[in-house]
C-alpha positions as CSV (number, residue, x, y, z in Angstrom):
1,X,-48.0,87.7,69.2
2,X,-51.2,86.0,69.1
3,X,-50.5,82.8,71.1
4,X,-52.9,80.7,73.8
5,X,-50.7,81.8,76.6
6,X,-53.0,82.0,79.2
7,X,-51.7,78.7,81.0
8,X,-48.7,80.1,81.2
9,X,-46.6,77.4,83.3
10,X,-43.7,79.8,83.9
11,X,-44.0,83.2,85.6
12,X,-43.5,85.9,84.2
13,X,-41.9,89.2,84.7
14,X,-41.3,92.5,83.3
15,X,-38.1,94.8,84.5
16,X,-38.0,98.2,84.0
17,X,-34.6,99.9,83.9
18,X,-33.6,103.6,83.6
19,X,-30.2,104.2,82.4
20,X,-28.3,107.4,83.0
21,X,-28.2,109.9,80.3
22,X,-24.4,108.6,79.3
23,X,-25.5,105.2,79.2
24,X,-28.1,105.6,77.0
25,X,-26.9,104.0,74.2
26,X,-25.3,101.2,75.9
27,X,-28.3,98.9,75.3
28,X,-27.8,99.1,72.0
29,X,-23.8,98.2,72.8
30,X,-25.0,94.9,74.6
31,X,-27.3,93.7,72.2
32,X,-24.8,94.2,69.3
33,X,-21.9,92.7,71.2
34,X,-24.4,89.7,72.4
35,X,-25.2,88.4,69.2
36,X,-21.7,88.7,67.6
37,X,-20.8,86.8,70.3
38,X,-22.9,84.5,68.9
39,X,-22.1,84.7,65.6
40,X,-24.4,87.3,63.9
41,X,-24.8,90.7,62.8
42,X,-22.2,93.2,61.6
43,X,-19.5,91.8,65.2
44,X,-20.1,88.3,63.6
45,X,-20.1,86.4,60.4
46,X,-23.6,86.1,59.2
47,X,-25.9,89.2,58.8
48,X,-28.7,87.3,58.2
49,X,-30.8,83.8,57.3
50,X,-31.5,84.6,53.5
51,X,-29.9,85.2,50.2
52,X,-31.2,85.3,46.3
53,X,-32.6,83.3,44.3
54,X,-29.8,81.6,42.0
55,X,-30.4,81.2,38.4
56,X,-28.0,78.7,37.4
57,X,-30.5,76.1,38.1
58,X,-29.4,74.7,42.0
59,X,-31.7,76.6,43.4
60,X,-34.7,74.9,41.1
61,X,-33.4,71.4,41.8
62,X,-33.5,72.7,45.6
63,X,-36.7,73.8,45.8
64,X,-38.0,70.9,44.0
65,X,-36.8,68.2,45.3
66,X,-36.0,68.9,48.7
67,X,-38.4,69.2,51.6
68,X,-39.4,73.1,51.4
69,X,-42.2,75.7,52.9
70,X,-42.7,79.0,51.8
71,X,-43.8,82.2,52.9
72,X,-44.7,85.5,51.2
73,X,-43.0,88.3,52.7
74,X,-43.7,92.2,52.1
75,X,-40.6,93.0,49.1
76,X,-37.9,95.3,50.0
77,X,-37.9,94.6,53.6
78,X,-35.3,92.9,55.2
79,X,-34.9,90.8,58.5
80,X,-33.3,92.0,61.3
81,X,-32.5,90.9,64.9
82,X,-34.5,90.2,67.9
83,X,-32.6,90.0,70.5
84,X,-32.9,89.0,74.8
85,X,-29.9,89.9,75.7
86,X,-29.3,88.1,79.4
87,X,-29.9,90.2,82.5
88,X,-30.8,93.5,80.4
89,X,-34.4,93.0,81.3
90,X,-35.9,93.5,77.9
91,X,-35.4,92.8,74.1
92,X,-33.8,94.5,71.4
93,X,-34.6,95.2,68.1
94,X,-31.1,95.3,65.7
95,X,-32.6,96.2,62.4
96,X,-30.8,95.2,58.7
97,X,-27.8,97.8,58.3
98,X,-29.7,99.4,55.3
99,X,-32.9,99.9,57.0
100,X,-34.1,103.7,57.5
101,X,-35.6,102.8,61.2
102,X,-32.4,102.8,64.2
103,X,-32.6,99.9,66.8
104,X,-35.8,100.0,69.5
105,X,-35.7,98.9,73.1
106,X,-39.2,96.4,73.5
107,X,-40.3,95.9,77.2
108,X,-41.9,92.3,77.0
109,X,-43.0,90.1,79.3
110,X,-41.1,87.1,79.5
111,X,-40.2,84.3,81.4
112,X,-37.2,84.1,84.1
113,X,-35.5,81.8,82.2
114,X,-35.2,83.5,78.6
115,X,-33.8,86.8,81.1
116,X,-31.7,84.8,82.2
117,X,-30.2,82.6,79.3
118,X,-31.1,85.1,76.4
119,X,-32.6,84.1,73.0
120,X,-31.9,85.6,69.8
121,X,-34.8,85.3,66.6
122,X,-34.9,86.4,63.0
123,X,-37.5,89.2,62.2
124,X,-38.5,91.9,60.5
125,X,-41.6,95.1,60.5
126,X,-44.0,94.2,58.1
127,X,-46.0,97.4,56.5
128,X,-48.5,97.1,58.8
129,X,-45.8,98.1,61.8
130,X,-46.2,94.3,63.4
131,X,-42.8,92.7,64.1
132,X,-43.1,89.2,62.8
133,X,-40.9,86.8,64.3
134,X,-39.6,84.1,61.4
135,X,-37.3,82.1,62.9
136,X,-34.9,81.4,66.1
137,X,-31.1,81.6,66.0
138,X,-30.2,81.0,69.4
139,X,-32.3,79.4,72.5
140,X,-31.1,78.7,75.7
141,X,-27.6,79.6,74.9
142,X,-27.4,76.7,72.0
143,X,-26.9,78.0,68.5
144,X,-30.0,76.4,66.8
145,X,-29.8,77.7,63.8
146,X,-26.4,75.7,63.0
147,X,-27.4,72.7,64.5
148,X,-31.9,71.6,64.6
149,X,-33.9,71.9,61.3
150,X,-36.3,74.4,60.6
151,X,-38.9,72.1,61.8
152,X,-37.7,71.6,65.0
153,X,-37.1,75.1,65.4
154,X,-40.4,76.4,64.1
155,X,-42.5,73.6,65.8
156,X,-40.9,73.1,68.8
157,X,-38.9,75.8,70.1
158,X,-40.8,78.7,68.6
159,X,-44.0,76.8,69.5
160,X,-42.3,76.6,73.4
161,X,-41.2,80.8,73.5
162,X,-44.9,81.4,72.2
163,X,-47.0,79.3,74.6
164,X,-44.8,79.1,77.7
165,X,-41.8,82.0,77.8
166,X,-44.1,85.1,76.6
167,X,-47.4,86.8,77.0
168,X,-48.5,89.2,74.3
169,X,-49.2,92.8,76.4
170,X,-49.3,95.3,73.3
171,X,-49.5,98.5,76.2
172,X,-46.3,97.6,77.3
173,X,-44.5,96.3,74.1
174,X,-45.6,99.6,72.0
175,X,-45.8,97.4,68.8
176,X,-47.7,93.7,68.2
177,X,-45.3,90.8,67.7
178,X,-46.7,87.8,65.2
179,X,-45.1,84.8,63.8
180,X,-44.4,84.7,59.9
181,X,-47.0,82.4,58.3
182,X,-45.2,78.9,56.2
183,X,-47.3,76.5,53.9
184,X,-45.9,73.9,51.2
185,X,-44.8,75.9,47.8
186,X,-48.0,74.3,45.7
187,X,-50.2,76.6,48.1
188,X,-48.0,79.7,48.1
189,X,-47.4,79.4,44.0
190,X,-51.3,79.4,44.0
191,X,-51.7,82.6,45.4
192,X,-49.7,84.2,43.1
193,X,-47.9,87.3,45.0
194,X,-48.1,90.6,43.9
195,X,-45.0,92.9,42.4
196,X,-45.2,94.2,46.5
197,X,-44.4,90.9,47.7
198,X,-41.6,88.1,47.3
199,X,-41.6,84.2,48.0
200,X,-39.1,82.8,50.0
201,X,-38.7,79.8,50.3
202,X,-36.8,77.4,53.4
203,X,-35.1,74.3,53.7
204,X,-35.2,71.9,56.4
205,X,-31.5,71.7,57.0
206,X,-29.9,73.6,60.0
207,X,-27.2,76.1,58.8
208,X,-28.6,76.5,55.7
209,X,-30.1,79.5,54.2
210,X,-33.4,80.6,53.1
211,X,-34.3,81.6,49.5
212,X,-35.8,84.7,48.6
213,X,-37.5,84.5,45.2
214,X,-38.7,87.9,43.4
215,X,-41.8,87.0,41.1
216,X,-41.2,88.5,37.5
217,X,-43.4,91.0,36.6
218,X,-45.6,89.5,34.4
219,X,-49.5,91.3,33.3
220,X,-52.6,89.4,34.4
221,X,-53.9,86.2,32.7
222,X,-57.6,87.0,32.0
223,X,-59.2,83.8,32.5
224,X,-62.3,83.9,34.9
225,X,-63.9,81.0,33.1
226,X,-63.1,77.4,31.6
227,X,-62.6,77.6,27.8
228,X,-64.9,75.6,25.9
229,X,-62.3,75.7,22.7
230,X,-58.4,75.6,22.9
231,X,-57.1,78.9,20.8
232,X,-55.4,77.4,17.6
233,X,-52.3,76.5,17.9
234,X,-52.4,76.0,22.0
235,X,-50.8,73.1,23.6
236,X,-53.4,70.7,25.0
237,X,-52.5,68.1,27.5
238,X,-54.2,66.0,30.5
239,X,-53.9,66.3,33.8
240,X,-54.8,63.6,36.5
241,X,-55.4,65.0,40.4
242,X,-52.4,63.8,42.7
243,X,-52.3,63.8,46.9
244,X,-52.9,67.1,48.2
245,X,-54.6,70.8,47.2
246,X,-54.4,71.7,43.6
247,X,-51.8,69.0,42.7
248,X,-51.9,67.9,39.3
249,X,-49.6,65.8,37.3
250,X,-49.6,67.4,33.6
251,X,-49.8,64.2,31.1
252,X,-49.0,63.9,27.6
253,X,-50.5,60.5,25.6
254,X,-49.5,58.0,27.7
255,X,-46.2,60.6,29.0
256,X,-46.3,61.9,32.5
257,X,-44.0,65.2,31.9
258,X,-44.3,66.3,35.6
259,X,-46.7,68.2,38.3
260,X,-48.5,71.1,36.9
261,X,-48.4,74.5,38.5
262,X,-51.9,76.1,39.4
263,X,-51.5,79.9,39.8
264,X,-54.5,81.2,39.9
265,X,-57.8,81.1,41.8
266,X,-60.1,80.4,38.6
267,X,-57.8,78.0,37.4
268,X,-58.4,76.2,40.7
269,X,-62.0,76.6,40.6
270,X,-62.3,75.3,37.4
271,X,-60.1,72.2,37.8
272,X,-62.8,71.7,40.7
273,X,-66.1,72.5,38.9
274,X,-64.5,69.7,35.7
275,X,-64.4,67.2,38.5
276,X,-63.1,64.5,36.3
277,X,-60.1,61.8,36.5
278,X,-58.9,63.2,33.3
279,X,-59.0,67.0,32.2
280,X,-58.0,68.6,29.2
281,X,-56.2,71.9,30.0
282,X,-54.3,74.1,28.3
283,X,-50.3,74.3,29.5
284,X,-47.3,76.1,29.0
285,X,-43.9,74.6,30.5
286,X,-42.6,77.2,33.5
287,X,-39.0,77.2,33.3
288,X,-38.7,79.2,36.8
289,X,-40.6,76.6,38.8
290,X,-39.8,73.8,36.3
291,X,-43.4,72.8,36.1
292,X,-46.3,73.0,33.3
293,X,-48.7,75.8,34.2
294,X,-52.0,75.7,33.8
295,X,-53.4,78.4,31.9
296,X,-56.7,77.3,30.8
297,X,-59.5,74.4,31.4
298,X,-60.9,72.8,28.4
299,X,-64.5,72.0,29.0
300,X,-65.1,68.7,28.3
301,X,-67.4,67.6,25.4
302,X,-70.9,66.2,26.0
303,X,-70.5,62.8,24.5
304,X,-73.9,61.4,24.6
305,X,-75.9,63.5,22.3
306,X,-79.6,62.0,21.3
307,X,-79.3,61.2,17.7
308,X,-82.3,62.0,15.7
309,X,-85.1,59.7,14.3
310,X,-84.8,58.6,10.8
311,X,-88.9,58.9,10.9
């Protein structure tokens, strides 16, 4: 994990142990047992922090209205458990029932007190064979996830393991550990994930799931430039700039009809380059995201032509 431990104001320690050959697999025992006792995992009732992506409309009232970040995540991969169990001296990777990889023993170096008390996070291998940690289930014995929101547990308590409980040594670990990356869903939209990717989306609330979102698969919208002339036929509104990065409200007459959606990287540049308070664009109403997407910039007339002499 790429953190600024180096002031470290806890020390730190790594334990080796060697089991005997018939004990073996009892690490993996422990860690199972561990965090069914808490409530996860194939002993428990949850095996994990995400679902689908409901189409009956909830889901796009959620993720609209509510307060949400997103990540993109690698598709097809699915989160599994990190866990300390207490006293075993090390951390233990429980991996999603359906995965093809078993469960790995990771020697970290950790704080006394997360030895001692245990912790238990959400995470997953991402295709470059980095563990990404995405989200913390259980800290200091308390059950987090039930009871703080995600911004408490992301900001504080994830902030706290990274900068004071754990220092990155990737001879001992074997594989690098990095947190998942989260930004508002205007920013992720705009990148527009490939079919090898999936958004997901979470909500502030503790106890409540995150959403994972699988983009359709949908051929590329050549546009590298602003169009100078609608095609016939197009929809042509206005959009006004709003608070924030590529956040438009989409404008018809005098009718505000909602916030546009700006998927693309030469749509964005050309909203810039326009630069004005009003800009004709070029829209088509997304019914996945709700929104009016973008799909081309009209450039705007030049008003002011010289008129010619009459002599």
């Amino acid at each position: 994990m790429r953190s600024n431990a180096a002031g470290l104001n806890t020390t730190q320690r790594t334990i080796n142990i060697h089991l005997p050959a018939n004990m073996d697999q009892d690490w993996i025992a422990a860690a199972e047992e561990y965090i069914g006792k808490n409530g996860w995992g194939a002993r428990g009732k949850t095996l994990g922090i995400s679902r689908m992506y409901s189409e009956n409309g909830a889901d796009k009232a959620l993720i609209r209205k509510e307060k949400v970040v997103a990540s993109i995540r690698p598709r097809g991969i699915l989160s599994g458990f990190l866990a300390v169990v207490p006293n075993l001296g090390y951390a233990v990777y429980l991996p999603p029932i359906a995965a093809k990889m078993g469960p790995q023993r990771i020697r970290l170096r950790l704080s006394p007190q997360v030895l001692n008390d245990g912790a238990i996070f959400s995470a997953y291998y991402n295709r470059n064979k980095q563990l990404v940690i995405e989200d913390v289930l259980t800290w200091q014995t308390n059950p987090v996830w039930h009871t703080k929101p995600f911004k408490e547990r992301w900001e504080r308590i994830v902030a706290d393991f990274a900068t004071n409980h754990f220092k990155p040594m990737l001879e001992i670990q074997g594989t690098e550990i990095i947190l998942a990356q989260y930004t508002s869903v205007n920013q992720v939209q705009a990148q527009e994930p490939d079919a090898n990717h999936v958004i997901e989306f979470v909500h502030n609330n503790p106890n409540t799931k995150r959403i994972i979102w699988i983009p359709p698969k949908t051929e590329p919208t050549p546009v590298t430039q602003p169009a100078k002339v609608p095609t016939p036929g197009a929809d042509v509104f206005k959009v006004k700039k709003e608070m924030g990065p590529d956040v438009f409200s989409v404008w018809k007459g005098e009718e505000r009809l909602g916030l546009g959606l700006v998927r693309t990287l030469a749509i964005s540049k050309a909203l810039r380059l326009v630069n004005l308070d009003e800009i004709q664009v070029v829209a088509e109403h997304n019914k996945q995201f709700d929104k009016w997407e973008i799909k081309s910039v009209i450039e705007p007339l030049l008003r002011e032509m010289p008129k010619k002499s009459d002599g």
